[in-house]
C-alpha positions as CSV (number, residue, x, y, z in Angstrom):
1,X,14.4,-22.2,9.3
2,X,16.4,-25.3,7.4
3,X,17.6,-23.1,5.2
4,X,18.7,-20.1,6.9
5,X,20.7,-21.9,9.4
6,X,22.2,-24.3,6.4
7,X,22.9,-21.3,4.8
8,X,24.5,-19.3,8.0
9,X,26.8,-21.9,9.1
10,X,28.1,-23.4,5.7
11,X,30.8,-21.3,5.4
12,X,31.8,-21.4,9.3
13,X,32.0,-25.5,9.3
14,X,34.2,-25.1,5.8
15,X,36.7,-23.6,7.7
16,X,36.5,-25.8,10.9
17,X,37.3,-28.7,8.6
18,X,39.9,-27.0,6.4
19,X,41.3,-26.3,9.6
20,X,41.4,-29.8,10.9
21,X,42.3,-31.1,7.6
22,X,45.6,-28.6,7.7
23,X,46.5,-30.4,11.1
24,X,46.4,-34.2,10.1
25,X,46.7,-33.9,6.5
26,X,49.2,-31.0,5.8
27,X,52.4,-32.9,4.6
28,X,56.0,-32.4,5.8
29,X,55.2,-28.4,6.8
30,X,52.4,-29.2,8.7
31,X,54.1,-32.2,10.7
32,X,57.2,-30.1,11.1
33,X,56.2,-27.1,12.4
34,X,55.0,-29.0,16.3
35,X,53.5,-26.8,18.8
36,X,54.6,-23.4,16.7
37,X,52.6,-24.5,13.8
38,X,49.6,-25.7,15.4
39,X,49.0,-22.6,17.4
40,X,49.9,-20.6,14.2
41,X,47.3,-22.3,12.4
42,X,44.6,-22.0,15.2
43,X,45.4,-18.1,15.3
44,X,45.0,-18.6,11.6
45,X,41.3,-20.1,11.6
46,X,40.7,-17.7,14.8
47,X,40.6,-14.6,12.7
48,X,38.8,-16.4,9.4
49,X,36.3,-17.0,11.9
50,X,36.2,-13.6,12.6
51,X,36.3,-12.4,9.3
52,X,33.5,-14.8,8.7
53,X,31.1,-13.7,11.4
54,X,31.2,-10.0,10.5
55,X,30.3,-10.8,6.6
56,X,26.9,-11.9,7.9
57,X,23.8,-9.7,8.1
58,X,24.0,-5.9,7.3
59,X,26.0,-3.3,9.1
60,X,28.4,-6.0,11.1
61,X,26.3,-5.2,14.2
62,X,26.3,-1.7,14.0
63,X,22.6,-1.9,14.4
64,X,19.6,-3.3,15.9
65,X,17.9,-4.1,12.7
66,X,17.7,-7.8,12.3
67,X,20.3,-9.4,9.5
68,X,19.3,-8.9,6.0
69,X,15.9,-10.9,4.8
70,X,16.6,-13.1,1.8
71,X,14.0,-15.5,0.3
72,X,15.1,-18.8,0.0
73,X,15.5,-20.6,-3.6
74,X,11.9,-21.5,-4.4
75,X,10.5,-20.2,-1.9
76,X,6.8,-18.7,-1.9
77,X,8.0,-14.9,0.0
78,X,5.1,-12.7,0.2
79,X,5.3,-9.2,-0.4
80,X,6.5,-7.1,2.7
81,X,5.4,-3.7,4.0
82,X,8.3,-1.1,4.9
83,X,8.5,1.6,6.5
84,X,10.9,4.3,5.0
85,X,12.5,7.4,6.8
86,X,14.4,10.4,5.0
87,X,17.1,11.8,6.2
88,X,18.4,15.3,5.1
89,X,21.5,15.6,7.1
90,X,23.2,12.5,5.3
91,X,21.2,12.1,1.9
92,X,19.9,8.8,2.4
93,X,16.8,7.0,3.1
94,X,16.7,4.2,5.7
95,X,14.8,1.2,5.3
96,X,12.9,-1.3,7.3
97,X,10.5,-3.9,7.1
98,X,7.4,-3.7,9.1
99,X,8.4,-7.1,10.4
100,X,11.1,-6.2,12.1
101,X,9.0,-5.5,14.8
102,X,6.9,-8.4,15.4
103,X,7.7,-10.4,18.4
104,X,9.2,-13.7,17.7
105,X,10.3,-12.2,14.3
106,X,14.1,-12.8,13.9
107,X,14.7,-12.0,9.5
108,X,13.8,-9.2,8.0
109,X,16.2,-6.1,7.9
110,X,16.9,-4.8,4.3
111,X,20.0,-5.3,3.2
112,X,22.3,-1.9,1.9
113,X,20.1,0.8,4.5
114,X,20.4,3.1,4.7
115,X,20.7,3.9,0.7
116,X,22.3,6.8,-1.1
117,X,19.9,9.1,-2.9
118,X,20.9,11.8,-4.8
119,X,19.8,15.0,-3.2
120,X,19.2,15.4,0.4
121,X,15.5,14.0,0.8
122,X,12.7,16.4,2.5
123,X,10.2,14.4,2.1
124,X,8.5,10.7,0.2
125,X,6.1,9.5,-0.9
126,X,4.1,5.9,-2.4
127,X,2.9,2.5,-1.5
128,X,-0.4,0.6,-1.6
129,X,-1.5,0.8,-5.7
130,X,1.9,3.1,-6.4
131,X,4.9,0.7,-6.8
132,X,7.6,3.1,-6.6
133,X,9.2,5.1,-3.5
134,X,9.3,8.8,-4.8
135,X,11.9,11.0,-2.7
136,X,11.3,14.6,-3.0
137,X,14.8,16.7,-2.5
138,X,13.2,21.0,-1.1
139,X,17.2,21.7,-1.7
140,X,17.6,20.3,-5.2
141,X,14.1,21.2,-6.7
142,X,13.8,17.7,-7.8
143,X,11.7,14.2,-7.2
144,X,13.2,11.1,-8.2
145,X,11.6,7.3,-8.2
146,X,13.3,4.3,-6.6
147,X,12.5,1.1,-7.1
148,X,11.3,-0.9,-4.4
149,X,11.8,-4.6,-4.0
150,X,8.7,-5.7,-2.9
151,X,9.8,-8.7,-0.7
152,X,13.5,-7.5,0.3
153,X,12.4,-3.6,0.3
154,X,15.9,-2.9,-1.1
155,X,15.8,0.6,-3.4
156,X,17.5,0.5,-6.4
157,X,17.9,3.4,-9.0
158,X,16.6,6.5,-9.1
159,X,14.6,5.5,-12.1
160,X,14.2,8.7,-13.3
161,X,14.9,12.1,-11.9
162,X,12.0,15.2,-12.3
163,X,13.7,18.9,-11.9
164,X,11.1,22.3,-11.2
165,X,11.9,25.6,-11.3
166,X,9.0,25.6,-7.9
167,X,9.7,24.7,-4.4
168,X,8.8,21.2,-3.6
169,X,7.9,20.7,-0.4
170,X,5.4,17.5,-0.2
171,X,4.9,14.6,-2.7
172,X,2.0,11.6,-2.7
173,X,1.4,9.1,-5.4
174,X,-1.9,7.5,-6.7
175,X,-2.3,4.9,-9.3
176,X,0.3,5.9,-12.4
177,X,0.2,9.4,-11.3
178,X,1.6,11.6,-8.4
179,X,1.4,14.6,-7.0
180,X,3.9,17.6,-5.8
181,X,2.9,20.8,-3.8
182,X,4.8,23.4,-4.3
183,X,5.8,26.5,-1.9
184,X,4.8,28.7,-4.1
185,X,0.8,28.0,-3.9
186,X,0.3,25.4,-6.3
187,X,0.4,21.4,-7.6
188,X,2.4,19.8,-10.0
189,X,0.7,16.5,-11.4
190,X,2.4,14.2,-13.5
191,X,2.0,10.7,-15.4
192,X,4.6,7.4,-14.6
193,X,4.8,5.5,-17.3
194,X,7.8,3.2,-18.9
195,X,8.0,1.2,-16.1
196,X,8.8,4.2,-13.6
197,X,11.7,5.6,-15.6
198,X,9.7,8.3,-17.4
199,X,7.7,10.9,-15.9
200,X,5.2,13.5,-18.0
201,X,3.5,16.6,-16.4
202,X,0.3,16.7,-17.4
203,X,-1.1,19.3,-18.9
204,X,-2.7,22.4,-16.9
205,X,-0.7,21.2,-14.3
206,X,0.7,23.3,-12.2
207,X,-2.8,23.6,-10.9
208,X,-3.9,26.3,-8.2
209,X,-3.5,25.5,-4.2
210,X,-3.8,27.6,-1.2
211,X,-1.0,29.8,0.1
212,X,1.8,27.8,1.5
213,X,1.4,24.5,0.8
214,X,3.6,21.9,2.9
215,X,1.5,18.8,3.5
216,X,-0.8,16.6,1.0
217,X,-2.4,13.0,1.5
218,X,-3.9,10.8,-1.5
219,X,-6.1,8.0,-1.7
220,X,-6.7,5.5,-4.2
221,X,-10.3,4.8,-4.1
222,X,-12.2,7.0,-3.9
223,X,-9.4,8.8,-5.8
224,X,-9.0,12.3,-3.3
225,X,-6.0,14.4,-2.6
226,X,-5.9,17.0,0.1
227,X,-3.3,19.8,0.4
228,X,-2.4,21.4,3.6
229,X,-1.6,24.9,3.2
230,X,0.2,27.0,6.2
231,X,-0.4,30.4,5.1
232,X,-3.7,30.4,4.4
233,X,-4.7,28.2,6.9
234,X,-6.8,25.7,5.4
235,X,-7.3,22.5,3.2
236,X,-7.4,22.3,-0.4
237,X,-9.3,19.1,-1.5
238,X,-9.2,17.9,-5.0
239,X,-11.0,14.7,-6.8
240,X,-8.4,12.5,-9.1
241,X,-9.3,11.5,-12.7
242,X,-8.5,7.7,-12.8
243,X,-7.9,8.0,-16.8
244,X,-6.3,11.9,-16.9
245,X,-5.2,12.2,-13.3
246,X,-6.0,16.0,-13.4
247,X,-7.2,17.0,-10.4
248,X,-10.8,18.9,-10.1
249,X,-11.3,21.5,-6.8
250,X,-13.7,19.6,-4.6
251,X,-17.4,21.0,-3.9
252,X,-16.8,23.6,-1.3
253,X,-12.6,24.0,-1.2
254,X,-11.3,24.9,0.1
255,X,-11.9,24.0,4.1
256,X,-10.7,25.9,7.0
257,X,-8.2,24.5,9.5
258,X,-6.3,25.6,12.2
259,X,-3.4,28.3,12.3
260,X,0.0,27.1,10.3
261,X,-1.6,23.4,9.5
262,X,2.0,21.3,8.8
263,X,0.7,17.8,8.4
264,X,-2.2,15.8,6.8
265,X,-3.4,12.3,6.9
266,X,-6.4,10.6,5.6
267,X,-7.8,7.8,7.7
268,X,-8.5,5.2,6.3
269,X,-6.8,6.0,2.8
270,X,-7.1,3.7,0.3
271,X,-10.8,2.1,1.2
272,X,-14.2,3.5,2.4
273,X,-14.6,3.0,6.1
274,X,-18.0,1.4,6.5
275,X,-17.7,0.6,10.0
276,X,-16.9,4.6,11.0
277,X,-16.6,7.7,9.8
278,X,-13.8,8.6,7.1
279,X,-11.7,10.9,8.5
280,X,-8.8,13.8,7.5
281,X,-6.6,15.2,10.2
282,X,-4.6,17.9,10.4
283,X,-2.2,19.2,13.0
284,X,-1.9,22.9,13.2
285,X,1.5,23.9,14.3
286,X,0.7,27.6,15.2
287,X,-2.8,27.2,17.2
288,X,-1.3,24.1,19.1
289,X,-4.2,21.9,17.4
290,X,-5.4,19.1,15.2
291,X,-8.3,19.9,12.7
292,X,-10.6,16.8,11.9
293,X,-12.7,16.6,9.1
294,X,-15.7,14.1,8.1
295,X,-15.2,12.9,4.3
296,X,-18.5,12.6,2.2
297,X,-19.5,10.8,-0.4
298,X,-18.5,13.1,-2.7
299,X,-14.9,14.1,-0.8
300,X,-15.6,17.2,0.5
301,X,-14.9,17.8,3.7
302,X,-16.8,19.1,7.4
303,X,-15.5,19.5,10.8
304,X,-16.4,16.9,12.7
305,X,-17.8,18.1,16.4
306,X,-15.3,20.3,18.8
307,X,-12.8,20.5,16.2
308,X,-9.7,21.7,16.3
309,X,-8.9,19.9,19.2
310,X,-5.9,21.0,21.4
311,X,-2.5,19.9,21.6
312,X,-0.3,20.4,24.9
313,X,2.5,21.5,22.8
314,X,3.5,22.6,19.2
315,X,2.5,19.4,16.6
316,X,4.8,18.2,14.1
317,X,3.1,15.5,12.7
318,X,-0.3,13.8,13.3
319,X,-1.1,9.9,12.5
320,X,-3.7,7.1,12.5
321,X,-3.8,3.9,11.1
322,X,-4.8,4.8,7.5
323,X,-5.9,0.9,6.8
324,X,-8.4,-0.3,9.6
325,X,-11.7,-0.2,10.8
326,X,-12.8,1.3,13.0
327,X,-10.5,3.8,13.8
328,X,-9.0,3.7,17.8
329,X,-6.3,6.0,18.3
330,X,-4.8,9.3,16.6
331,X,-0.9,10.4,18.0
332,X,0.8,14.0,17.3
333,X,4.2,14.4,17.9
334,X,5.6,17.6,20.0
335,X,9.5,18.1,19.2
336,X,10.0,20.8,21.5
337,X,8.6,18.8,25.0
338,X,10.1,15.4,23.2
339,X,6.3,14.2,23.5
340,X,3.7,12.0,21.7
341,X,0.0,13.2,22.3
342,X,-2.4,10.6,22.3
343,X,-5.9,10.4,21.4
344,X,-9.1,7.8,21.0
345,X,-10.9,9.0,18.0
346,X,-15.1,8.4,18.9
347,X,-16.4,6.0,16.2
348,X,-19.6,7.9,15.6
349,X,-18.2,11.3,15.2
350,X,-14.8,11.4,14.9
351,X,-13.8,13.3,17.7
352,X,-10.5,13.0,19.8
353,X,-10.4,12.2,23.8
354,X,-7.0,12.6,25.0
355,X,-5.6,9.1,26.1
356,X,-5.6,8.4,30.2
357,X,-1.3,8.9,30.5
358,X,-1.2,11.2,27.9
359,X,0.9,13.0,26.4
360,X,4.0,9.8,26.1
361,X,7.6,10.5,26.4
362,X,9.3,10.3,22.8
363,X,12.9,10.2,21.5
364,X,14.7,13.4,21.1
365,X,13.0,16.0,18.3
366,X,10.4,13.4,17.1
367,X,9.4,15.2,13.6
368,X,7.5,12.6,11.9
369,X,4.8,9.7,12.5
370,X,3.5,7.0,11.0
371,X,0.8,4.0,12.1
372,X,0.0,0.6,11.7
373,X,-2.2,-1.7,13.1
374,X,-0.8,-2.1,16.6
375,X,2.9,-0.1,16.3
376,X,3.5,3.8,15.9
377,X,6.8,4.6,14.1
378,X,8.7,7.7,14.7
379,X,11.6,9.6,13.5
380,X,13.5,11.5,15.8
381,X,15.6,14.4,14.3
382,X,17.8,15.0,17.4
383,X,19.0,11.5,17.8
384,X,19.4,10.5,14.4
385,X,17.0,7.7,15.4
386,X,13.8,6.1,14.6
387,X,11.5,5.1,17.2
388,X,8.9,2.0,17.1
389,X,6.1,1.6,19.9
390,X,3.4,-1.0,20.5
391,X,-0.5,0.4,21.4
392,X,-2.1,-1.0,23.3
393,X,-5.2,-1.8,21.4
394,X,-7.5,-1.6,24.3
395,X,-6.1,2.4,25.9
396,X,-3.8,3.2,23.4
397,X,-1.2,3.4,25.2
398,X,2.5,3.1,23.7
399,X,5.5,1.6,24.8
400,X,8.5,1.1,23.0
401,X,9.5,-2.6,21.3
402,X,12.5,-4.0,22.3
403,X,15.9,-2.5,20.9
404,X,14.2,1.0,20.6
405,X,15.2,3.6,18.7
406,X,16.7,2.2,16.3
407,X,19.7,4.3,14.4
408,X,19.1,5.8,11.3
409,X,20.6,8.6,9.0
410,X,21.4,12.2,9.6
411,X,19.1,14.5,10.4
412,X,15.8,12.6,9.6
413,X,12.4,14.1,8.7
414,X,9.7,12.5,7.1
415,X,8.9,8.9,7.8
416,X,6.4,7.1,5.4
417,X,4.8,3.5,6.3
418,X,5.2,1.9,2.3
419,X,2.0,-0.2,1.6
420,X,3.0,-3.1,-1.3
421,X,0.0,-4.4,-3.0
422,X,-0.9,-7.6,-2.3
């Protein structure tokens, strides 16, 4: 804390004492000036003062994210999670930290958010054992890789830019690979190598999906991606090659969902969940529903009992925290009602109770969720906002941190919680 406030008020005592240096020390056109000059020269400091105060932080106080994060000269920083929203309308991503959030937590907003990208984004993807932020532009035909700081969670780049002659609609990573589904029924695969600035599409790829792809989750290990197709109305599951990548149609895919499934998550993604079942959820935008789906051993997937389960409005987006066990609470967002659904997910079989208070008042348009641990992030499209809310870890109920929503970009969509390895 030395440091910071050594560092904050340097430049503000500099001036104090170049001011008061001016007045006894300024020679013949200090001394002859009298009153005239010594009000002159505290209007003077007045506005370096100013000038001063609004350099610090990011955005001058144009927004609630605390001032920018910046580890101290050696200094031991661990790496930070982040939480990443898209946003169409203004072709830029913004960026926080997932301390932000925590009470009593007063540094961490990234400094330069929300940052340029060079298509308007539709959707992102990465974390956890992929080190790179890939934004997927549906308008450009293209995916490009950032690079992520992994203690400031500044973006630089793009790294490197891939173009498709498909329809992008979804992207995930996993390991040095990732993954696109495309509109028009399939999945493009390819390889990240130099460092992130070179992408390779592997060969075969693009591989067979279902009809109208828009959603897809991965996980690391047990390597597994799942594809959420709204035509067809089911899930295509596919088992990863660690070496190759190429994906390989899992026994028994693909799995029926409900009517016009729009969103996929994997719960818990990157580790088996030995204290609960391993689930995949899907929330079905036509049939007002989520689908859930036991994982086996072998990634296939089953209905767990009662599924699909309803939804008191039409979903958006579904979420759970994909890194804990057991599993508590699911949330769907309804844009239409400005609603968040909530449910307590029954450790033994995986099905969803709707939460006593349910469903919660949301921003305005809330597209896109994301969870962990105790807070639910959400993007709202019609305020151009991002909203962050504590559970309650014993009914699951939310209620919004202080300073919520926070302003973001133009017209946001997806909203991806970025896991850094640690």
């Amino acid at each position: 804390m030395d440091i910071f406030l050594n560092t904050t008020l340097a430049p503000i005592l500099l001036l104090y004492f170049f001011f008061l240096s001016s007045l006894k020390f300024g020679g013949a056109g200090a001394r002859s000036t009298g009153v005239y000059g010594v009000a002159a020269m505290k209007k003077r400091f007045g506005l370096l003062l100013l000038v001063a105060l609004l350099g610090f932080g990011c955005g001058g106080g144009t927004t609630n994210v605390p001032r920018c994060f910046e580890c101290p000269p050696n200094a031991g920083c661990l790496d930070r999670d982040a939480i990443f929203v898209a946003n169409t309308g203004s072709s830029s991503v913004s960026a926080f930290q997932a301390v932000d959030f925590s009470p009593g937590y007063s540094e961490g907003g990234v400094c330069g958010s929300p940052f340029a990208v060079n298509a308007p984004p539709s959707a992102s993807g990465g974390g956890f054992l992929f080190a790179w932020l890939l934004v997927l532009s549906q308008a450009q035909k293209s995916i490009s890789m950032y690079s992520v700081d992994l203690v400031t969670s500044v973006l630089t780049g793009p790294l490197c830019t891939v173009t498709t002659h498909y329809t992008p609609v979804a992207v995930a990573g996993s390991g040095g690979f990732f993954y696109v589904a495309n509109a028009e029924g399939n999945i493009s695969a390819y390889e990240v190598s130099g460092n992130g600035t070179v992408a390779t599409e592997l060969a075969g790829s693009p591989f067979p999906a279902g009809s109208g792809p828009v959603a897809l989750a991965a996980s690391g290990e047990p390597a597994l991606l799942y594809v959420a197709n709204s035509q067809s109305n089911n899930v295509s599951g596919y088992s990863l090659d660690d070496s190759t990548g190429v994906p390989t149609p899992l026994p028994g895919s693909p799995y029926a969902a409900g009517q016009g499934p729009t969103s996929i998550v994997i719960a818990p993604a990157p580790l088996p969940n030995f204290m609960g079942p391993t689930l995949v959820m899907v929330a079905n935008r036509v049939s007002n529903s989520v689908s859930v789906f036991s994982i086996s051993g072998n990634g296939s997937l089953s209905p767990v009992p009662g599924s699909p389960f309803p939804v008191s409005g039409v979903p958006s987006s579904v979420t759970t925290d994909t890194n804990v066990v057991p599993l508590k609470f699911a949330y769907v967002t309804i844009p239409a009602s400005n609603e968040i659904a909530g449910y307590s997910i029954d450790q033994t079989s995986g099905a969803l109770t709707p939460l006593a208070g349910s469903p919660f008042p949301a921003g305005v348009g809330p597209s896109s969720a994301a969870t962990r641990a105790t807070l639910l992030y959400v993007a709202n499209t019609g305020s151009n906002s991002m909203s962050v809310y504590t559970i309650n870890q014993g009914s699951g109920a939310i209620a919004p941190v202080s300073g919520s929503p926070f302003p973001v970009g133009q017209a946001p969509g997806a909203i991806l919680y970025f896991e850094v390895p640690q």
